[in-house]
C-alpha positions in Angstrom: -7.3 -7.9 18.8 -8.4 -4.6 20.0 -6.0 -1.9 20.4 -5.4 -0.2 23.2 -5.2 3.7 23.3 -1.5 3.6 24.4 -1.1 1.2 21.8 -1.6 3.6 19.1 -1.5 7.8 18.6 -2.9 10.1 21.2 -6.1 10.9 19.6 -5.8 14.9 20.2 -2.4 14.4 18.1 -2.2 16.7 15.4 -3.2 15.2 11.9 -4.4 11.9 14.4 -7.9 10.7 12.7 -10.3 8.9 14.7 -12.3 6.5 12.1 -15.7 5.5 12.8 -14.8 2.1 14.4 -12.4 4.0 16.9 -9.2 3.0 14.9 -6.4 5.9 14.9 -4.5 6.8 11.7 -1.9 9.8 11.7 -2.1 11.6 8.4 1.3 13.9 8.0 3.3 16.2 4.9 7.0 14.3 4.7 7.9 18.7 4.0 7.3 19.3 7.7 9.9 17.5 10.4 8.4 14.3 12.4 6.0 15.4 14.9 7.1 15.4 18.4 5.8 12.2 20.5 6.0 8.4 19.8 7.6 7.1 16.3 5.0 5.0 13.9 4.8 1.3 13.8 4.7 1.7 10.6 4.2 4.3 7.4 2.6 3.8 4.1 4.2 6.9 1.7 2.7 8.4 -1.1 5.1 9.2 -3.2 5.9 9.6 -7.0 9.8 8.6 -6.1 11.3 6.5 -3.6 10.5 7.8 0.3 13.2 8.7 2.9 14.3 5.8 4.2 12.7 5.5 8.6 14.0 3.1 11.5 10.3 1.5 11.0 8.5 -0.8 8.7 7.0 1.2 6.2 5.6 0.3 2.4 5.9 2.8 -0.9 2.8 3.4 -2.6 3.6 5.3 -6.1 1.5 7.4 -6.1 2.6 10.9 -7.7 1.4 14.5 -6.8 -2.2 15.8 -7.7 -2.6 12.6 -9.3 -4.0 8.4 -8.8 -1.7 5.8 -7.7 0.3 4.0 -10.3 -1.0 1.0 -9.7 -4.8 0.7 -8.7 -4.7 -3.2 -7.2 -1.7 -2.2 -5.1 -3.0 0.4 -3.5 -6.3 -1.5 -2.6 -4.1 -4.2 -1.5 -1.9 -1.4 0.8 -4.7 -0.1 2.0 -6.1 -3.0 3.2 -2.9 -3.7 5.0 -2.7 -0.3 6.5 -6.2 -0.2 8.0 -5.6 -3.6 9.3 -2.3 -2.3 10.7 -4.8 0.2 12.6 -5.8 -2.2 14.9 -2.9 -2.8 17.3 -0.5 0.0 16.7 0.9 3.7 15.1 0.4 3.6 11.5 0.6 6.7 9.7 -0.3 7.9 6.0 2.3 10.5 4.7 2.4 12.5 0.9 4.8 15.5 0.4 2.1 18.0 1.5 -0.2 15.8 3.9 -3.4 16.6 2.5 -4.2 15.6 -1.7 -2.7 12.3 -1.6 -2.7 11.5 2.6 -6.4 12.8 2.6 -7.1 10.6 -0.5 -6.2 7.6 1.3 -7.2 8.5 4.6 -10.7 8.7 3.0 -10.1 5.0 1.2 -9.8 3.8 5.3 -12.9 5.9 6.3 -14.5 3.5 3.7 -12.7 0.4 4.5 -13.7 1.6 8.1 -17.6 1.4 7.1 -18.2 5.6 6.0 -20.2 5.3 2.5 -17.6 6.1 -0.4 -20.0 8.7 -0.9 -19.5 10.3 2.1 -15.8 9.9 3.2 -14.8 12.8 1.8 -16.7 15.0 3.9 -15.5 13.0 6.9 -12.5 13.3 6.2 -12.3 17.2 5.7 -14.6 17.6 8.7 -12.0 15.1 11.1 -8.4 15.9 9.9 -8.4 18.3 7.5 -10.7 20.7 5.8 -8.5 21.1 2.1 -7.8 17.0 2.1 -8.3 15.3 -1.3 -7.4 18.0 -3.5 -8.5 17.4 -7.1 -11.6 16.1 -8.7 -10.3 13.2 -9.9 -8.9 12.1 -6.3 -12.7 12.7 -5.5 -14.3 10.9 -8.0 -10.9 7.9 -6.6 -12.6 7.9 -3.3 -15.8 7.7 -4.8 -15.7 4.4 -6.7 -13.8 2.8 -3.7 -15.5 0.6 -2.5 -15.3 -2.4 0.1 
């Protein structure tokens, strides 16, 4: 199914990124309040402890700040999931700050999505944000995933 632009986020959005096939993902920091516009379809959170609880489907990735996710398997598998999610409707990725963790993970989709692990970094400080995937070890994360 191909989605539709009304489907999913207003690419202009703030923290909206555009991945190489044309898919949309919103990238977002859980400290600032919901943007403004549409609700997501659905959320995957980044979180050391349990996320907020939202009136949409959403999944819980542990995945504590400045550091890996708890549980490497899962997050491939949630990953997956949430580029596949991409497709048809508003699927956001959302950390405390919106940048170490989100910006890990948005770079895991850029790769999913076809951009070179060795080069989704750079795509995805160039596209969404310049300071995403904070430490060198969330680099090195992004790195080694591969498809």
């Amino acid at each position: 199914m191909v989605a539709l632009v009304s489907d999913t986020w207003e690419p202009a959005a703030a923290g909206v990124l555009r991945l190489p096939s044309g898919r949309l993902v919103r990238g977002r920091g859980l400290r600032r309040p919901l943007p403004p516009g549409p609700r997501p379809d659905f959320s995957l959170f980044l979180l050391g402890g349990r996320p907020p609880q939202v009136p949409w489907e959403s999944r819980w990735l542990r995945w504590p700040d400045f550091r890996l996710p708890a549980d490497r398997r899962e997050a491939r598998e949630l990953l997956e999931e949430t580029w596949s999610r991409t497709a048809g409707g508003r699927v956001e990725v959302a950390c405390g700050g919106g940048r170490g963790r989100t910006g890990t993970a948005l770079a895991c989709l850029a790769v999913i999505d076809g951009v070179p692990a060795a080069e989704a970094v750079a795509f995805v400080r160039r596209h969404y944000d310049p300071r995403a995937v904070e430490t060198p070890w969330q680099r090195r994360y992004v790195c080694r995933f591969t498809t």
